[in-house]
C-alpha positions as semicolon CSV with decimal commas, in nm:
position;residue;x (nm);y (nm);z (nm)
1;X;12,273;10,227;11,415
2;X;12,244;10,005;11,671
3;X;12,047;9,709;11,752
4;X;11,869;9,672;12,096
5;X;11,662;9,372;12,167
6;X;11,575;9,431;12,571
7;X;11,334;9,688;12,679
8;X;11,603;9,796;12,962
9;X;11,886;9,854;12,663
10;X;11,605;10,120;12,498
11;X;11,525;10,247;12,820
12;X;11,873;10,338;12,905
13;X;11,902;10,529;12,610
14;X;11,614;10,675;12,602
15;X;11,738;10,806;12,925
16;X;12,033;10,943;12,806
17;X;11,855;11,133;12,524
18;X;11,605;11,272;12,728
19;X;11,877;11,429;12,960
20;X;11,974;11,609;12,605
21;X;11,638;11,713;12,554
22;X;11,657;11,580;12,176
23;X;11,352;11,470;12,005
24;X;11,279;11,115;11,927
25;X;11,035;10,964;11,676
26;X;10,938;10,621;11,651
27;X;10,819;10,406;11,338
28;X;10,643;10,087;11,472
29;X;10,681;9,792;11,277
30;X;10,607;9,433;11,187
31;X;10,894;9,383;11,000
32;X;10,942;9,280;10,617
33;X;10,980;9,626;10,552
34;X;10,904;9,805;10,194
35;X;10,897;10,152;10,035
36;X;10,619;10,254;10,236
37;X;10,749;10,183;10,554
38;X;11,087;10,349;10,438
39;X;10,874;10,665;10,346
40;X;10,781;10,638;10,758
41;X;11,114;10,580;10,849
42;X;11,287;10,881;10,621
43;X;11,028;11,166;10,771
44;X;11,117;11,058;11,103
45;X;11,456;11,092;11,005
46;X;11,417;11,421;10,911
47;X;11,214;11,594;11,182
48;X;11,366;11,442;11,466
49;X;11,754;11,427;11,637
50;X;11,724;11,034;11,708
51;X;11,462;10,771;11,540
52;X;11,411;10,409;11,634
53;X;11,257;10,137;11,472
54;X;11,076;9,890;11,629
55;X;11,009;9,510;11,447
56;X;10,789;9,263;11,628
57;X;10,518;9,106;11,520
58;X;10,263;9,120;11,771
59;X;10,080;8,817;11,819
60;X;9,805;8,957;12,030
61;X;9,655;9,177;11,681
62;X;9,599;8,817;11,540
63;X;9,313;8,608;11,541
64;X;9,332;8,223;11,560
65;X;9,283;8,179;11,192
66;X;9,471;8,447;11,089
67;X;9,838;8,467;10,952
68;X;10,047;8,508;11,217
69;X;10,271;8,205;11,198
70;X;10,325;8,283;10,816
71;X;10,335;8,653;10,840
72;X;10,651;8,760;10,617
73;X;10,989;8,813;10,758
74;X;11,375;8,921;10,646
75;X;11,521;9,068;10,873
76;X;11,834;9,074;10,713
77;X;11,684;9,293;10,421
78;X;11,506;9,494;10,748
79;X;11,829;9,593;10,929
80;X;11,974;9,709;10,594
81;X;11,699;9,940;10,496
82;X;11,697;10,075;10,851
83;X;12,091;10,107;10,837
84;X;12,096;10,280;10,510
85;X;11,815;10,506;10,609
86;X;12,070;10,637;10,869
87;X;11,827;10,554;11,193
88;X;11,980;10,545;11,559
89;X;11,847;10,242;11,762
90;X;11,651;9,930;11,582
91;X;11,491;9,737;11,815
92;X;11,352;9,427;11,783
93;X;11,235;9,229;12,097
94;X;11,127;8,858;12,150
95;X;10,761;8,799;12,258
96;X;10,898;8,654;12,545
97;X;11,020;8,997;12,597
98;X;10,683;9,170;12,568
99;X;10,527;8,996;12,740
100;X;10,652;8,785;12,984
101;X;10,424;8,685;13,169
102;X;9,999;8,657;13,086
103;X;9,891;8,991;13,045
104;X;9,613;9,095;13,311
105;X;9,595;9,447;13,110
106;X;9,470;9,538;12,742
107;X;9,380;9,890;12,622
108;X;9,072;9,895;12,432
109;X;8,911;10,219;12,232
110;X;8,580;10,178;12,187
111;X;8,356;10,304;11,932
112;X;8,597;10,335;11,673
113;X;8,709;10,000;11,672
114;X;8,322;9,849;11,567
115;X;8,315;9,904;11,169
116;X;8,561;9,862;10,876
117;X;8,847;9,558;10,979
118;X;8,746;9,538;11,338
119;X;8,400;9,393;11,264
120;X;8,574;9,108;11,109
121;X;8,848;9,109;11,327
122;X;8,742;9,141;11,716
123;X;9,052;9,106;11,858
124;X;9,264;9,290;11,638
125;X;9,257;9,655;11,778
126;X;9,316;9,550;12,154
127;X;9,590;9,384;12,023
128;X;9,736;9,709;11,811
129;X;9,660;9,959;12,135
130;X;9,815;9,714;12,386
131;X;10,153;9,697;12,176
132;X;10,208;10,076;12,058
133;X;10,074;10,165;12,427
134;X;10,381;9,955;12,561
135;X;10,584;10,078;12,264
136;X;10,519;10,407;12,373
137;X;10,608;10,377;12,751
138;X;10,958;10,196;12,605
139;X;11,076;10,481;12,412
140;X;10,901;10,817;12,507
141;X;10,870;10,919;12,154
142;X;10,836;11,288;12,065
143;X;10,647;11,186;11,726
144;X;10,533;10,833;11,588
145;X;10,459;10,758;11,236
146;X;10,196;10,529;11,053
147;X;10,107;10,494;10,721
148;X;9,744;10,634;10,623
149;X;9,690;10,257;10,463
150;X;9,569;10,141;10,803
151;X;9,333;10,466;10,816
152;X;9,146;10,303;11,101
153;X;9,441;10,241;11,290
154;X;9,567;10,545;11,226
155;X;9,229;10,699;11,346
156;X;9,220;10,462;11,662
157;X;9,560;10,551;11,784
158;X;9,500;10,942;11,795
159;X;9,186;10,856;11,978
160;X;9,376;10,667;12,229
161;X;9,686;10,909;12,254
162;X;9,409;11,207;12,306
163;X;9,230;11,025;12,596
164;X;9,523;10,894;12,754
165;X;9,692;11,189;12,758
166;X;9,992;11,037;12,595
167;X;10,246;11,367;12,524
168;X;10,315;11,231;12,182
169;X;10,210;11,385;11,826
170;X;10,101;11,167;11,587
171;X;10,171;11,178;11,227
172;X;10,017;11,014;10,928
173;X;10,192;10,937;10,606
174;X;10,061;10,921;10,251
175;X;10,032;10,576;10,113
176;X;10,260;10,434;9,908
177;X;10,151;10,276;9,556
178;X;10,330;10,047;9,277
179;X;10,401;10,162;8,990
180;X;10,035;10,003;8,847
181;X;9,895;10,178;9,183
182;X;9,840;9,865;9,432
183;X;9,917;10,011;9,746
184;X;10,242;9,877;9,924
185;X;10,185;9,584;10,160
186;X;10,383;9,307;10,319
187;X;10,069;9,096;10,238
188;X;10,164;9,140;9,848
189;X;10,392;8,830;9,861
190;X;10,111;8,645;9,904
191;X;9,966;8,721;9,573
192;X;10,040;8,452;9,305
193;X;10,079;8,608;8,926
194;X;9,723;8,599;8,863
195;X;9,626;8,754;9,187
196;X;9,880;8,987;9,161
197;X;9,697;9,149;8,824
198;X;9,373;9,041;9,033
199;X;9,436;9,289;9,273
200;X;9,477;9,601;9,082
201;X;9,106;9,638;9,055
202;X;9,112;9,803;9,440
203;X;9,300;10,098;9,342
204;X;9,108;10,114;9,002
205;X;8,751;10,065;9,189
206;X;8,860;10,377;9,426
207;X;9,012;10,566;9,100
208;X;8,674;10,565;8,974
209;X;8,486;10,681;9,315
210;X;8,743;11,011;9,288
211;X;8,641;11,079;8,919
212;X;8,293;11,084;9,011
213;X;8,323;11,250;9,363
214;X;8,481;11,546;9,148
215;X;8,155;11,566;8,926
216;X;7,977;11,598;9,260
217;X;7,829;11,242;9,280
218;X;7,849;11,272;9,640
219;X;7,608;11,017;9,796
220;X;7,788;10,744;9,956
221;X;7,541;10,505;9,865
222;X;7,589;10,544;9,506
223;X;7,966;10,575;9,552
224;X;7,999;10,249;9,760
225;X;7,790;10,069;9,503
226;X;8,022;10,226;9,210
227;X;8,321;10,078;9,403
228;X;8,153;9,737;9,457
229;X;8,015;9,698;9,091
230;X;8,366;9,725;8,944
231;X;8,517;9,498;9,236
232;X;8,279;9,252;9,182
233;X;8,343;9,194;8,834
234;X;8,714;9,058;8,916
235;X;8,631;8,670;9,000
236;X;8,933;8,636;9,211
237;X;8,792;8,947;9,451
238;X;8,529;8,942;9,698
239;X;8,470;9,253;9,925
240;X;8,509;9,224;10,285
241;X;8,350;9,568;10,318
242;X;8,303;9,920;10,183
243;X;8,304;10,188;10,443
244;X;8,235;10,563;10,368
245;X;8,274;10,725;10,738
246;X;8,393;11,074;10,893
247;X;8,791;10,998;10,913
248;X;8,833;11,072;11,278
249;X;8,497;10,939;11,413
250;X;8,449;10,658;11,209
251;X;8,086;10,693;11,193
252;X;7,883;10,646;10,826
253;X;7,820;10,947;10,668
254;X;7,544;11,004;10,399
255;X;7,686;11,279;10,208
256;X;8,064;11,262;10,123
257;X;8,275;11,598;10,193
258;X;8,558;11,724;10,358
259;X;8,734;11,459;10,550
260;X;8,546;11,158;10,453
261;X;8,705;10,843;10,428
262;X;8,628;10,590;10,131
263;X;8,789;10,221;10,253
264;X;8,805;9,908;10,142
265;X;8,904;9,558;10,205
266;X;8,919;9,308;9,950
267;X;9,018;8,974;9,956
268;X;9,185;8,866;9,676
269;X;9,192;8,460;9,669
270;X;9,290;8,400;9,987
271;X;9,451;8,742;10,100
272;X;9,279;9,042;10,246
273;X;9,412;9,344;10,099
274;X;9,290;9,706;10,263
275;X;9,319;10,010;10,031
276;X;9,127;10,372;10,079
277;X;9,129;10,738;10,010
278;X;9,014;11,004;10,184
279;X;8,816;11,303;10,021
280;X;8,887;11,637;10,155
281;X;8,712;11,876;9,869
């Protein structure tokens, strides 16, 4: 493995690659990697000849009151999971490198960027496109992977690499869960104790959609209310929103069925937590 930290070192090699017609995938990250991301990182490994890994935390995804100047790092835990994961080029580039001068361009997708986290988060999604867009023109991936925890993201990238014509696939990974089911996050060390236990009511609230979904309760409205009676009756949770919407249009749905996507964000004291499943029976 080696680490890269100018877009002109990736581009080189990405160069050289190309010229050997060998396949690259690419796992964007923020860093303060975890099992989930490693579960990214080890199916690009495996369906691709070379696999970078990108860290930088993109300041133009975060609001002004959001956590970007606390956002978790170790990077020395980072390098060795990508180094014992058996990866090919980490890259991790200053912001001074991304952008280095004020940005006159953004890529926006529309529609799909309304509901769920980008009605509380307007800026978010133009941030996300802008970065993987740029990502993408660095290193020419044959595949990139994301985790199916960000399920809008997920959604809103595919959109963008379909009417962009980006010559990339896609790929979505299942999310990864604790042991007690709270879906991996790098927003988890957050949690104090108390939170911590607080928390496992998302997973349990969407458990309990599932059991009822296969006893064909299948309109949202009484699923969404299900999931918000049992959320609200942690004190240390308060919804954000509950979203039951077609997973690659992102538009509300009355009846739940094949490719429907239950989500959720919660916050959980002071964190925001996002957690969903998607129903495909």
């Amino acid at each position: 493995m080696i680490i890269l930290k100018y877009i002109t070192e990736v581009k080189k090699q990405i160069n050289l690659w190309k010229k050997q017609d060998l396949s690259i995938g690419l796992v964007p990250t923020m860093g303060y990697l975890h099992d989930g991301h490693k579960s990214l990182i080890d199916r690009a490994v495996k369906e691709n000849d070379k696999v970078i890994v990108s860290i930088f935390i993109n300041p133009s995804q975060f609001g002004p009151y959001e956590d970007f100047n606390k956002y978790p790092k170790n990077l020395q835990n980072d390098t060795e999971l990508c180094k014992n994961s058996c990866i090919d080029i980490l890259f991790i580039p200053e912001i001074q490198e991304m952008y280095p001068s004020e940005s006159y361009t953004f890529v926006n997708v529309g529609k799909l960027t309304k509901g769920l986290c980008g009605a509380t988060r307007p800026v978010h999604f133009k941030g996300v496109c802008t970065v993987v867009a740029k990502l993408f023109n660095i290193t020419n991936p044959t595949r990139a992977y994301f985790g199916e925890k960000d399920a809008q993201q997920l959604a809103v990238i595919k959109r963008m690499v379909s009417d962009l014509n980006f010559d990339i696939e896609i790929i979505g990974c299942p999310i990864i869960r604790e042991k007690d089911g709270l879906a991996k996050s790098s927003r988890n060390t957050y949690l104090s104790k108390q939170e911590r236990k607080a928390a496992l009511i998302i997973n349990t609230s969407l458990e309990n959609a599932k059991e009822a979904l296969k006893i064909d309760v299948t309109n949202s409205e009484i699923i969404e209310k299900l999931i918000r009676d049992k959320i609200d009756k942690e004190p240390l949770a308060k919804v954000d929103y509950i979203e039951i919407v077609d997973s690659l249009t992102l538009t509300p749905i009355v009846k739940i069925q094949a490719s429907t996507l239950v989500a959720t964000a919660v916050y959980i004291g002071k964190t925001r937590l996002i957690d969903n499943f998607t129903w495909n029976r």
